[in-house]
N, C-alpha and C positions, 0 to 999 in steps of 0.2 A: 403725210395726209392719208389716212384709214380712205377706202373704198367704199360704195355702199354692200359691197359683197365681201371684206375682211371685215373680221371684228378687232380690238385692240386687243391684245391679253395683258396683264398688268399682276403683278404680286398680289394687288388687291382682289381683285374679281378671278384670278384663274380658278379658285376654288368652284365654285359656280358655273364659269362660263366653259370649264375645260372636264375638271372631273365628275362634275354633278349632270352633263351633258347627255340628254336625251340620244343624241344623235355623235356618231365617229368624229373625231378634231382634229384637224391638220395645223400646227402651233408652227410657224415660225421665226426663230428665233434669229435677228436681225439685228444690225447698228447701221446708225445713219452714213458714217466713216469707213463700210464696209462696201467695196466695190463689188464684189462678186452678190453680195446680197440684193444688192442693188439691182444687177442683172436677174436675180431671181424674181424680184417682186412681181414684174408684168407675169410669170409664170405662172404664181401664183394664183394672181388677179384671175387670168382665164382659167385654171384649173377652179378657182372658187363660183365661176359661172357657170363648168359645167356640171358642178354637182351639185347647187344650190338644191338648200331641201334635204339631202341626203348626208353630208358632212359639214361640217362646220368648218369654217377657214380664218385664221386671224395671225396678228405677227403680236410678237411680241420683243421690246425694242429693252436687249440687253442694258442700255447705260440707265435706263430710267427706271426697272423692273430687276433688281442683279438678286432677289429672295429663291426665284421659281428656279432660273439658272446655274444657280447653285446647288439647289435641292436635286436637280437630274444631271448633274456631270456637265452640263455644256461647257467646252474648254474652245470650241472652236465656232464661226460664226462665216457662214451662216449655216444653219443646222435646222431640219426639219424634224417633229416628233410626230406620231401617229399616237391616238389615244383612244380606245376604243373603254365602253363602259368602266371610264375612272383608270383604265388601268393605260401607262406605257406598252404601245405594241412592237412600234418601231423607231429606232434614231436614224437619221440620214446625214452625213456629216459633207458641207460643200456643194458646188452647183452642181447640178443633174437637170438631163434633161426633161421638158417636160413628157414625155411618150414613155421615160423610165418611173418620175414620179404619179403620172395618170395609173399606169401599173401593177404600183402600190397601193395605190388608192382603192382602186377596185377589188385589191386581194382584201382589202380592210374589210369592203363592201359584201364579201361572198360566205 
């Protein structure tokens, strides 16, 4: 169940909602089946709080979407991508804590 602060990302709409994006993307790449993902999502949730406005946050749920995940390498899950105007800036492969991905974030930011 999407947040009202994650967006969904999907094979269909990534073109749009990821690389055509006004504003820096924080993608999540996630399965329902994945424990550690799982631990990540409240992470996510409040990282997507406190930058609303500024980057964009959304997961995108490998069994239902396997086009995009393929096209960037994803071999492991849960995996974070940074995207800053269209382009890959960062992959993050595994759970991290939130104070290391905030971090990231903000170097996307500067």
């Amino acid at each position: 169940m999407a947040t009202s602060t994650l967006a969904d990302f999907t094979d269909a709409n990534f073109e749009t909602e990821v690389l055509q994006s006004a504003v820096p993307v924080l993608v999540d790449f996630t399965a329902t089946w994945c424990g550690p993902c799982q631990q990540l999502k409240p992470i996510v949730e409040e990282l997507a709080k406190d930058f609303a406005g500024r980057v964009k946050m959304g997961k995108l749920d490998i069994d239902h979407s396997q086009g995009v995940p393929v096209k960037y390498g994803i071999m492991a899950v849960p995996t974070i991508m940074l995207f800053k105007a269209g382009k890959e800036v960062q992959k993050i492969t595994g759970l991290k804590p939130k104070a290391d991905l905030r971090k990231r974030i903000e170097a996307l930011l500067a």
